[in-house]
C-alpha positions in Angstrom: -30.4 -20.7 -33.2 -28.8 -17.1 -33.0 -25.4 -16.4 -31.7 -27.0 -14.1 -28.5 -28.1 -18.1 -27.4 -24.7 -20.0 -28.3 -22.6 -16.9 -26.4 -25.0 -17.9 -23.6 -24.2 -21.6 -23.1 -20.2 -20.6 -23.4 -20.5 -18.4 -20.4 -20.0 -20.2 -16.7 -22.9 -21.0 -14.7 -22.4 -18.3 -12.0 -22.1 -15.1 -14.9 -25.9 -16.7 -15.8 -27.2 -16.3 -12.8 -25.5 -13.0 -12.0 -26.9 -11.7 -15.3 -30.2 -12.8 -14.7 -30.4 -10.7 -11.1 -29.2 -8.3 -12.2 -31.9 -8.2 -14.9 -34.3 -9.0 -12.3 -33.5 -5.5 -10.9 -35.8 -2.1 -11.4 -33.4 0.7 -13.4 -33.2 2.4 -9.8 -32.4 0.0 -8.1 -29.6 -0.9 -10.9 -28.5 3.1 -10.1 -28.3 2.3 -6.5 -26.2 -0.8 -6.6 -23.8 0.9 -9.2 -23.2 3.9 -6.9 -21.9 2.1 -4.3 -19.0 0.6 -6.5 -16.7 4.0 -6.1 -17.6 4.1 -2.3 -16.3 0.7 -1.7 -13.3 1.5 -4.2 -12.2 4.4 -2.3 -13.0 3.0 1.0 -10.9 -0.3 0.3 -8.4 2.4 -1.2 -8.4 4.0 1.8 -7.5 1.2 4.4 -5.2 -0.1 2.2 -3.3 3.2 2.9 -3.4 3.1 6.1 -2.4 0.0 6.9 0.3 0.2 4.1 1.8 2.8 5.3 2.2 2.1 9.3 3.7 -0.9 8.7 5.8 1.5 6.7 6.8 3.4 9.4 6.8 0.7 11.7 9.6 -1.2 9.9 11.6 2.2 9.3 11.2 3.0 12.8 14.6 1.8 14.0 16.6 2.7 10.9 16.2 5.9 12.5 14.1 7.9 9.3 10.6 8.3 8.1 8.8 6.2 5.9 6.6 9.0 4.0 8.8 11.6 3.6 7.8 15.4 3.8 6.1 17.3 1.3 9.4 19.0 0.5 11.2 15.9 -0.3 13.6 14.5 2.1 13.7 13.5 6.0 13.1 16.2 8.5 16.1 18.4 9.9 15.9 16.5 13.1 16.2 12.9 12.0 19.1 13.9 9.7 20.8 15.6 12.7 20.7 12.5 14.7 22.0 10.3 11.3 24.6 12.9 11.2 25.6 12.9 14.8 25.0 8.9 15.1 26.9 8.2 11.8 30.5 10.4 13.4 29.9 8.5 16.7 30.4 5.4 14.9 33.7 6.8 13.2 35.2 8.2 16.0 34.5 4.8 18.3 37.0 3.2 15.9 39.7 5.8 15.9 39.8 5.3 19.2 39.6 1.7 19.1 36.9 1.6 21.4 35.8 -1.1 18.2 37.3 -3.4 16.2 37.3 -3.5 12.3 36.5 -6.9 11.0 36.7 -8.8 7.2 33.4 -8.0 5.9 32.8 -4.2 6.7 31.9 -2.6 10.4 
């Protein structure tokens, strides 16, 4: 027997049978098929993204920052303000010991 037959009984079951439909298939039809392999690429691409990236945004929500930064690199003016502001609130509350330091930071 020739090798293409022995290289045929080492594959699984299931790579036969794909094989053989898809030889079963017109050239067109072949062309088809194959052009829909970048769609669902992107398209699975795509909502990973999305999805990705609000639960980004939805865990960094209350750290007070964005997840996806601006084109120009770093959070926006705003949000740093507020850190800024939020961050010398925190210091001040205990100089006046309005707050207590503990063992094991603030």
């Amino acid at each position: 027997m020739s090798d293409g037959a022995n290289n045929d009984q080492k594959k699984p079951s299931w790579w036969r049978r794909l094989s053989l439909w898809w030889a079963s298939k017109e050239e067109a039809e072949q062309k088809r098929l194959k052009s829909f392999i970048p769609l669902a690429l992107y398209t699975l691409a795509f909502i990973y993204g999305v999805i990705y990236l609000s639960i980004l945004n939805t865990v960094n929500r209350s750290k007070g920052m964005d997840a996806v930064k601006s084109w120009y690199g770093g959070d926006r003016p705003e949000i740093v303000r507020a850190l800024t502001r939020e961050r010398e609130g925190l210091e001040k509350s205990f100089e006046k010991l309005i707050r207590k330091q503990v063992s094991g930071g603030r």
